[in-house]
ZATOR-445623 format. One record per residue: residue in one letter; x, y, z of N, C-alpha, C in turn. Coordinates in pm, whole numbers, padded with zeros to 5 digits, always signed. Each point is the difference from the previous one (the first is absolute). Example, Ala and Ser with C-alpha at 12.3 -4.5 7.8 and 13.67 -1.06 7.14 Angstrom:
A+01319-00569+00780-00089+00119+00000+00090+00120+00000/S-00035+00105-00072+00082+00119+00006-00077+00109+00073/
//
This chain:
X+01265+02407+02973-00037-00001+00140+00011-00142+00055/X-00029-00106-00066-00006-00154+00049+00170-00061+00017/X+00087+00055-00085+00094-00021-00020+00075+00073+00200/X-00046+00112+00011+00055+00081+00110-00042-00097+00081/X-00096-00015-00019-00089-00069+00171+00048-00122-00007/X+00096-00052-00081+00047-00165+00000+00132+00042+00038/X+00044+00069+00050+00099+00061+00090+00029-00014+00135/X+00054-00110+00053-00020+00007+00160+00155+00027+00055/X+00023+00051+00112+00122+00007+00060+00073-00042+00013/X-00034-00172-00010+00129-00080-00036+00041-00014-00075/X-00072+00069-00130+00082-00004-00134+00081+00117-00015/X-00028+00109+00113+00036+00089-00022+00173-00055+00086/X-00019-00048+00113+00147-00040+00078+00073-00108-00116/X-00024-00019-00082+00058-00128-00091+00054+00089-00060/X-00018+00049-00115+00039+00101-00067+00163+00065+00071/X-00066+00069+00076+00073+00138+00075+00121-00111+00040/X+00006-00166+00087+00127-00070+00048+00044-00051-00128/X-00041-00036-00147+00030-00019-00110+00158+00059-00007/X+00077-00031-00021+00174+00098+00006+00025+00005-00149/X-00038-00065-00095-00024-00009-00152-00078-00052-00075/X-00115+00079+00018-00120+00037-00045+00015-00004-00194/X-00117-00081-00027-00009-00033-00176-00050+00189-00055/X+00116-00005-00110-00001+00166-00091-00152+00016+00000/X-00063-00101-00027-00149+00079-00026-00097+00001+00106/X+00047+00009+00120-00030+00031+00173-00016+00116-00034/X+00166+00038-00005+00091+00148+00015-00115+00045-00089/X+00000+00019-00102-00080+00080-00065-00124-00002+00045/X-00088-00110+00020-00150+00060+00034+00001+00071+00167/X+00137+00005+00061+00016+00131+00076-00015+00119-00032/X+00105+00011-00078+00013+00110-00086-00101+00046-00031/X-00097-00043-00032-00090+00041-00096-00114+00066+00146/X+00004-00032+00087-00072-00003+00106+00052+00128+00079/X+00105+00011-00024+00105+00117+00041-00057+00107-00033/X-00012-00009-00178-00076+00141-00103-00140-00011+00070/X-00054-00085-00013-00136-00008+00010+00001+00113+00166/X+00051-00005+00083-00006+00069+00153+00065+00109+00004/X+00096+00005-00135+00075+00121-00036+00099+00040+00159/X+00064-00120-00035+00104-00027+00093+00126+00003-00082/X+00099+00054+00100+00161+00005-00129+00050-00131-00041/X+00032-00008-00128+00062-00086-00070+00137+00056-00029/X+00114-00069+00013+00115+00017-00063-00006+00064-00174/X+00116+00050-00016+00027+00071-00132+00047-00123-00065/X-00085+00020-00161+00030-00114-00092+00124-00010-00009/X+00017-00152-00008+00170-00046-00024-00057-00142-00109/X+00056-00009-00069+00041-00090-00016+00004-00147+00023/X-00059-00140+00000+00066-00125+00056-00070-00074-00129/X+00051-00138+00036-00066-00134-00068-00133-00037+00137/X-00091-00063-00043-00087-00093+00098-00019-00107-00071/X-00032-00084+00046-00049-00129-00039-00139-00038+00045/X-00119-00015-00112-00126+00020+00024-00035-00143-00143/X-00068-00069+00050-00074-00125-00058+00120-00062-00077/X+00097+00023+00151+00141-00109-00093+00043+00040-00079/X+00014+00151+00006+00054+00077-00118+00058+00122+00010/X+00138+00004-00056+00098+00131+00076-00075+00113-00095/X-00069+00108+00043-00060+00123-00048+00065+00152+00078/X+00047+00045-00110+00059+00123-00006-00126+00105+00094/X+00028+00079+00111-00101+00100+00083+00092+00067+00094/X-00013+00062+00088+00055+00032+00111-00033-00029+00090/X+00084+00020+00126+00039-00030+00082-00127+00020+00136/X-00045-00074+00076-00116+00003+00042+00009+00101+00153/X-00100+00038+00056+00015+00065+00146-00020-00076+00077/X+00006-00155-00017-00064-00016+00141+00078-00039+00147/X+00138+00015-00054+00101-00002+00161+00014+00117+00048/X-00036+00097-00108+00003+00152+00112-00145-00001+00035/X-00103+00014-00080-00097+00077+00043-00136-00087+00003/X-00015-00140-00061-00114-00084+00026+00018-00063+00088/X+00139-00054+00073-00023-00102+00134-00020+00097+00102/X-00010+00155+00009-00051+00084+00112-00177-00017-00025/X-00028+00013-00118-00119-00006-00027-00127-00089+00044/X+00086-00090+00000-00029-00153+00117-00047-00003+00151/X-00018+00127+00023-00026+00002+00135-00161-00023+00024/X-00027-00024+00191-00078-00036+00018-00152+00062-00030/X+00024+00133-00070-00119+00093-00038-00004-00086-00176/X+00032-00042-00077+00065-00021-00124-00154-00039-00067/X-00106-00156+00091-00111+00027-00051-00091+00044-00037/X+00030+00116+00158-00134+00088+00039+00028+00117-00125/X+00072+00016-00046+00038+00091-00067-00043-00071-00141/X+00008-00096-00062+00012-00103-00126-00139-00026-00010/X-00068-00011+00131-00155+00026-00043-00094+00110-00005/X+00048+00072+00056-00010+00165-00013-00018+00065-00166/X+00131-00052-00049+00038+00073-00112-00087-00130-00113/X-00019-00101+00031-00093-00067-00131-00133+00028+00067/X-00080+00076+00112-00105-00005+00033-00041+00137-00089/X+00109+00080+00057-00063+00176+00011+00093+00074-00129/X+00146-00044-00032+00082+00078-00082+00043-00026-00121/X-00053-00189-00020+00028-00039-00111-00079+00091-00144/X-00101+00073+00007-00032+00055-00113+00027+00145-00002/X+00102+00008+00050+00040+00186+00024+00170-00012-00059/X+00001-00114-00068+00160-00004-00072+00012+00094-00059/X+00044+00098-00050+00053+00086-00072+00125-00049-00176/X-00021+00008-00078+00086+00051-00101+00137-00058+00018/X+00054+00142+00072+00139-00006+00080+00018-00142+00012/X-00094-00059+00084+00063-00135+00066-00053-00083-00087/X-00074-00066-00075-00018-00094-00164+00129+00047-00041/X+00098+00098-00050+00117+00016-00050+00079-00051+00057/X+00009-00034+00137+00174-00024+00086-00080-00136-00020/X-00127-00082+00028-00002-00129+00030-00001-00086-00171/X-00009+00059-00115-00008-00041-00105+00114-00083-00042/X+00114-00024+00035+00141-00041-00044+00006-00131+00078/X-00105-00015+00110+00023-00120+00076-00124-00071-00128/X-00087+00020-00003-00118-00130-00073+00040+00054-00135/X+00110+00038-00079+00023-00076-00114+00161-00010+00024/X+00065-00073+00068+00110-00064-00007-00002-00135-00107/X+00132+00007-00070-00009-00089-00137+00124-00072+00048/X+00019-00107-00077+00075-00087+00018+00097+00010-00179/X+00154-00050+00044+00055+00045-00122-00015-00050-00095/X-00087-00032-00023-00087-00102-00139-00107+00104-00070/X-00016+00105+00051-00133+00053+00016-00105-00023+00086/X-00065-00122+00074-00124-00023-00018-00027+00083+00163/X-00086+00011+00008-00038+00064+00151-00055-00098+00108/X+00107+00061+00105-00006-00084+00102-00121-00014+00104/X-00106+00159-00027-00145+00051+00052-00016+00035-00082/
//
């Protein structure tokens, strides 16, 4: 919840004019996407580069479907869901968000 509320709109307009946004943006979109159970693109495939390090994952949503997400409802909604919905996660969604917090680096070691 402290994390949401350290959220203000101009971070939200930074972001959104960002034109190449750091891989691990894209993803804690993504992840924000599941969390609202908003569409994400079909897994593909890519490289990212996360703590200076090219890591094998796919390909992120956030030029189709997180820079819409960005809109001017985006907080009211972001505090909503850590006020009232954050403990009504379901199963289902711990499964789609699990692949983002253990991404590994090709050494093994984990990058979360």
């Amino acid at each position: 919840m402290k994390a949401a509320e350290g959220i203000s709109q101009k971070d939200i307009g930074e972001v959104k004019a960002n034109r190449k946004p750091a891989d691990i943006g894209k993803l804690v979109l993504d992840c924000v996407l599941i969390l609202f159970q908003e569409p994400i693109n079909p897994v593909q495939s890519t490289t990212l580069n996360i703590k200076k390090q090219e890591v094998a994952f796919f390909e992120s949503s956030y030029f189709e479907y997180g820079v819409k997400l960005l809109n001017p409802d985006f907080l009211k909604r972001l505090s909503e869901f850590s006020k009232e919905s954050k403990d009504n996660i379901n199963d289902e969604t711990i499964e789609l968000l699990e692949p983002y917090f253990t991404i590994t680096a090709p050494d093994g070691q984990e990058l979360f």
